[in-house]
N, C-alpha and C positions, 0 to 999 in steps of 0.2 A: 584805671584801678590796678594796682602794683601791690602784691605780696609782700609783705616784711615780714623777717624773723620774729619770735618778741623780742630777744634780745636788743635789735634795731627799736624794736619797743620803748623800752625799757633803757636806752641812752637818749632818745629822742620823746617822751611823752609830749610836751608840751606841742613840738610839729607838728605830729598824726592826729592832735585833738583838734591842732587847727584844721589839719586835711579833712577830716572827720565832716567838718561844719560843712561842706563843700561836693564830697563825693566818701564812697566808702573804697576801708580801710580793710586790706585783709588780714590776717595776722598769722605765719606759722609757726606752728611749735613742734620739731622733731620732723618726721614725715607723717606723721598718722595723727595729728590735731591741727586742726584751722579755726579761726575766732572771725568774729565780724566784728567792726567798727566803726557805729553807724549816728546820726544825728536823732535824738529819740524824737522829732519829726517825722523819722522816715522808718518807723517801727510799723511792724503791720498792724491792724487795723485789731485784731484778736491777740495781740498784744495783754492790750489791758486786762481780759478779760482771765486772765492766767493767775492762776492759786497758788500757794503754795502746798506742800505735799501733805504737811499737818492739817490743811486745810483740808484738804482731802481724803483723809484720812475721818477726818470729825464728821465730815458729809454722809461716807460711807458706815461709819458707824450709827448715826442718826437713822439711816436708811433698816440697816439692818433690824437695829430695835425697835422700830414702829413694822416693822415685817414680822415679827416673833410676837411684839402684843398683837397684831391682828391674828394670827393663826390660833383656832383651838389645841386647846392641850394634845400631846401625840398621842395618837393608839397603835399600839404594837398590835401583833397579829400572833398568831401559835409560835413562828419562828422565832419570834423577839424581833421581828424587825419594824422600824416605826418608819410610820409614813412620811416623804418629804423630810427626813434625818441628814439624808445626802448631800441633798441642795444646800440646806442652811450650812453643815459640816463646810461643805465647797466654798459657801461665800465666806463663813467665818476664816478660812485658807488663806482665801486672796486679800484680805486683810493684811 
């Protein structure tokens, strides 16, 4: 297994994809990016099981609103502070 530039990439696709079928491909870009180049055979196994972020996104909003209809309405207290305001505050953040 041999590092190529992409540029070496990028003149040679059709070789590396051959290489690819065979062994993996590494790819650099600059000093501070590396790529894999691999037979999607030899993908790991949780692979598949990958979302995208929209996806992810829709999950965690699903989540949140069935958390908010389960909770009864807030009650503040003398200070004006409501109970569990924080938490949801927080989730809606990490959103």
């Amino acid at each position: 297994m041999n590092a190529i530039s992409s540029t070496e990439l990028r003149n040679n696709v059709e070789k590396y994809l051959d290489r690819a079928k065979s062994e993996t491909v590494v790819i650099r870009r600059g000093q501070s990016e590396t790529f894999i180049l691999t037979r999607q055979d030899d993908l790991p196994d949780d692979f598949y099981r990958a979302i995208s972020i929209d996806e992810s996104i829709g999950i965690v909003e699903t989540g949140i609103r069935k958390n908010i209809k389960k909770q009864k309405a807030p009650q503040s207290n003398e200070s004006g502070y409501i109970a569990g305001s924080s938490r949801l505050f927080f989730a809606i953040l990490q959103v």
